[in-house]
C-alpha positions as protocol buffer text, in pm:
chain_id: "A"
residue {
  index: 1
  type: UNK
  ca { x: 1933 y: -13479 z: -3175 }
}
residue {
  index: 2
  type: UNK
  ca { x: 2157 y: -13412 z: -2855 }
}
residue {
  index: 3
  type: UNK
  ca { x: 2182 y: -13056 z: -2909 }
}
residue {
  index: 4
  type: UNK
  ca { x: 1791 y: -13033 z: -2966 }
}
residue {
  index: 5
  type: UNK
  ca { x: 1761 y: -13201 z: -2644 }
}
residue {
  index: 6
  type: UNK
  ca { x: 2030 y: -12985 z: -2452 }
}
residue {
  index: 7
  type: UNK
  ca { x: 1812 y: -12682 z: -2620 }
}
residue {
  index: 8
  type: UNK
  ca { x: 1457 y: -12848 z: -2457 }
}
residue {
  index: 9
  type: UNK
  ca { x: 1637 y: -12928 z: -2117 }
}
residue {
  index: 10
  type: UNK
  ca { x: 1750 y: -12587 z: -2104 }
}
residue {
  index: 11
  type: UNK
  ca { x: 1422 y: -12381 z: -2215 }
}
residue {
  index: 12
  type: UNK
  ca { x: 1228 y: -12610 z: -1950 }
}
residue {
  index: 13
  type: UNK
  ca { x: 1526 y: -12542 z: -1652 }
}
residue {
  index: 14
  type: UNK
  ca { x: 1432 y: -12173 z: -1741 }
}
residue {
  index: 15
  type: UNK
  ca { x: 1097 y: -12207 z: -1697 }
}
residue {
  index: 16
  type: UNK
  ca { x: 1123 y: -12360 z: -1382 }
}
residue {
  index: 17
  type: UNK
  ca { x: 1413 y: -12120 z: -1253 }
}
residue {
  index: 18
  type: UNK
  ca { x: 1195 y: -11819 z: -1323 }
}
residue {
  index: 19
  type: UNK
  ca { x: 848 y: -11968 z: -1156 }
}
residue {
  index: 20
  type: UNK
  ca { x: 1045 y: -12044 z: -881 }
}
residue {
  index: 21
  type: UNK
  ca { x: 1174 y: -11683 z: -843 }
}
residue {
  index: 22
  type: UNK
  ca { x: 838 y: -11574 z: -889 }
}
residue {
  index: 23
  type: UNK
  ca { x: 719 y: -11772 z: -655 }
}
residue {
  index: 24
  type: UNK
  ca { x: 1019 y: -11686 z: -377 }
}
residue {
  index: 25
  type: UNK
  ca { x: 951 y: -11319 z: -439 }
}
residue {
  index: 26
  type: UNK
  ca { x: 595 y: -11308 z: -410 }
}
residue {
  index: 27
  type: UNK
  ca { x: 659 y: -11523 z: -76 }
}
residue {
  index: 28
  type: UNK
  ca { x: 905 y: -11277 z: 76 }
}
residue {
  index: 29
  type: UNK
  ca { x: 646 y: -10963 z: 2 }
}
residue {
  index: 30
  type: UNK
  ca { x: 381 y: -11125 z: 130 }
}
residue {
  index: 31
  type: UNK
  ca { x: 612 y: -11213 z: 481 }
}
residue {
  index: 32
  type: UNK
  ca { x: 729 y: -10883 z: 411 }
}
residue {
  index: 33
  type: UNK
  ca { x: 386 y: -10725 z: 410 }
}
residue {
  index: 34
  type: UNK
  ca { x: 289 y: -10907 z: 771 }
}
residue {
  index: 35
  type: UNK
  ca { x: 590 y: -10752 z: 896 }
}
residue {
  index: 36
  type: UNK
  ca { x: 550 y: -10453 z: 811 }
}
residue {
  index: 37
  type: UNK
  ca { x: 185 y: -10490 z: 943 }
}
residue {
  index: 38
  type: UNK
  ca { x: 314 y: -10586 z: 1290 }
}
residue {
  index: 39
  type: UNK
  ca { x: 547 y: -10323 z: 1280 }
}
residue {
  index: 40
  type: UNK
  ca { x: 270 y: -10027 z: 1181 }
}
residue {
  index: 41
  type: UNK
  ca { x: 52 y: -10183 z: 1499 }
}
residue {
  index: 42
  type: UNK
  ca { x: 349 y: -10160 z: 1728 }
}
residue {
  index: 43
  type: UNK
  ca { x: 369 y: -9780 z: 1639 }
}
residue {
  index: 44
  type: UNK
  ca { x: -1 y: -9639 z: 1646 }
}
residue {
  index: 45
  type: UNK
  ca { x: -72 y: -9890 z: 1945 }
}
residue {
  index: 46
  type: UNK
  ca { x: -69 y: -9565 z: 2133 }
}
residue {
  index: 47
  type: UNK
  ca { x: -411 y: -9498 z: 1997 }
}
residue {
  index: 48
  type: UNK
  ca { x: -752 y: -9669 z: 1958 }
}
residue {
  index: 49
  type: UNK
  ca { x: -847 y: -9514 z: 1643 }
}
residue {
  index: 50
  type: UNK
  ca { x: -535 y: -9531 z: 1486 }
}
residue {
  index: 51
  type: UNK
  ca { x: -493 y: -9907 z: 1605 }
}
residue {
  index: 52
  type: UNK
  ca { x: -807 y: -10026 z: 1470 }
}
residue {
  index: 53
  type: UNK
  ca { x: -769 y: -9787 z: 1086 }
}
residue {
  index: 54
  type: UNK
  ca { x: -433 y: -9977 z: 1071 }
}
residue {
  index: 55
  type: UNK
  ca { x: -572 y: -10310 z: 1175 }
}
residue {
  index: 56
  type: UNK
  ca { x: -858 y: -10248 z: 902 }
}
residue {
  index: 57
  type: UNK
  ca { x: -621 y: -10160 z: 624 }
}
residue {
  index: 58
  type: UNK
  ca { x: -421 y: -10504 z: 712 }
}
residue {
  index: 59
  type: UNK
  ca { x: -706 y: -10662 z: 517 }
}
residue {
  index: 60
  type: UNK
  ca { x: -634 y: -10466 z: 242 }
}
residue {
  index: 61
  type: UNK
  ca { x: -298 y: -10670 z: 152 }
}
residue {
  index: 62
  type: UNK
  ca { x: -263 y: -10978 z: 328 }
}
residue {
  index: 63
  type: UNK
  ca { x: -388 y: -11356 z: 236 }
}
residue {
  index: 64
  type: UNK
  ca { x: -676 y: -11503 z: 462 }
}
residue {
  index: 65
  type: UNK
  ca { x: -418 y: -11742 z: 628 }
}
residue {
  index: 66
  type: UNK
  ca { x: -192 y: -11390 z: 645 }
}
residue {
  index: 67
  type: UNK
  ca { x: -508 y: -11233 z: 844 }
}
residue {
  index: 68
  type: UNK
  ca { x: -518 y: -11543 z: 1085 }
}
residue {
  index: 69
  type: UNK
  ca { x: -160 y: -11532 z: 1190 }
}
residue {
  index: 70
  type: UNK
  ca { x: -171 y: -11176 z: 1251 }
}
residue {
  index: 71
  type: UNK
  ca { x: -516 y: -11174 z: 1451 }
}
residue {
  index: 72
  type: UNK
  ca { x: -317 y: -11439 z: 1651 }
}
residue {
  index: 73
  type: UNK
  ca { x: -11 y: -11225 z: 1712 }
}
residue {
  index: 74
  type: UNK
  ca { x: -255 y: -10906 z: 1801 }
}
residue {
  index: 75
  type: UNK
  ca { x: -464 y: -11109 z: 2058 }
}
residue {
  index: 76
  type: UNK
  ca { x: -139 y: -11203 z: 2266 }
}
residue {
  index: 77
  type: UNK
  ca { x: 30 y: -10893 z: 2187 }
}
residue {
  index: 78
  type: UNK
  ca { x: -234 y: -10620 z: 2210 }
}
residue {
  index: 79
  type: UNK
  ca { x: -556 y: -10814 z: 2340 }
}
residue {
  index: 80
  type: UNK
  ca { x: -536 y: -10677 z: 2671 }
}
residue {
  index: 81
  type: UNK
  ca { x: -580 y: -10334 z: 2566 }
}
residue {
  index: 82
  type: UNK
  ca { x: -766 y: -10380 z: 2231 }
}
residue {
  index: 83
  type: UNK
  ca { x: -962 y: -10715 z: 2297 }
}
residue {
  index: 84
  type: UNK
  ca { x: -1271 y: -10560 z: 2165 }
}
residue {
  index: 85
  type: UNK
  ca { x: -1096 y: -10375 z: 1887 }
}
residue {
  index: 86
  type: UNK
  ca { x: -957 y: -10706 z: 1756 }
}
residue {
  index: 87
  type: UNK
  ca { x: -1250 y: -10921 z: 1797 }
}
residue {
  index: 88
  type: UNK
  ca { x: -1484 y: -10648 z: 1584 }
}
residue {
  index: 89
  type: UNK
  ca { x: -1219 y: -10657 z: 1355 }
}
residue {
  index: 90
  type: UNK
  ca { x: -1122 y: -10962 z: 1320 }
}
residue {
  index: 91
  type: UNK
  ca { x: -1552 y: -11116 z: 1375 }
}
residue {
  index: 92
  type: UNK
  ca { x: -1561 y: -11129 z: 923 }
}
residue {
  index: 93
  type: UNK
  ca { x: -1309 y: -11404 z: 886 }
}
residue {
  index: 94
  type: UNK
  ca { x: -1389 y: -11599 z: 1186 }
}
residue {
  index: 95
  type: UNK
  ca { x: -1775 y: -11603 z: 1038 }
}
């Protein structure tokens, strides 16, 4: 009886261990991702075109709540050269 329990305890603990992982994975892509998003803006902020292909392609990849942090960060970062870029953007989600 004690040894089927151990085997149940253990079988559940592994179940749990690996939907954590899962779970703490898919969280650091996903920061990852924004990141790497912010990053890609920094770069091609030399250019309109680029800035706003890039900013477009964001949406590709990254959650809603992903799309609202970063449309924060590229109003104080880039909004006074690409106010209008962002807001066109950016005018889907905040419909």
């Amino acid at each position: 009886m004690l040894k089927k329990l151990k085997i149940h305890f253990y079988k559940k603990f592994e179940q749990y261990q690996h939907s954590y992982l899962r779970y703490f994975t898919i969280t650091q892509v996903r920061k990852t991702m924004l990141e790497y998003t912010k990053t890609i803006l920094q770069k091609v902020s030399f250019s309109r075109d680029l800035f706003s292909k890039e900013l477009k392609k964001s949406f590709r990849w990254l959650k809603k709540e992903e799309l609202l942090i970063l449309q924060s960060w590229c109003i104080i970062t880039f909004g006074h050269i690409y106010g209008d870029v962002i807001n066109v953007v950016f005018n889907p989600i905040n419909s």
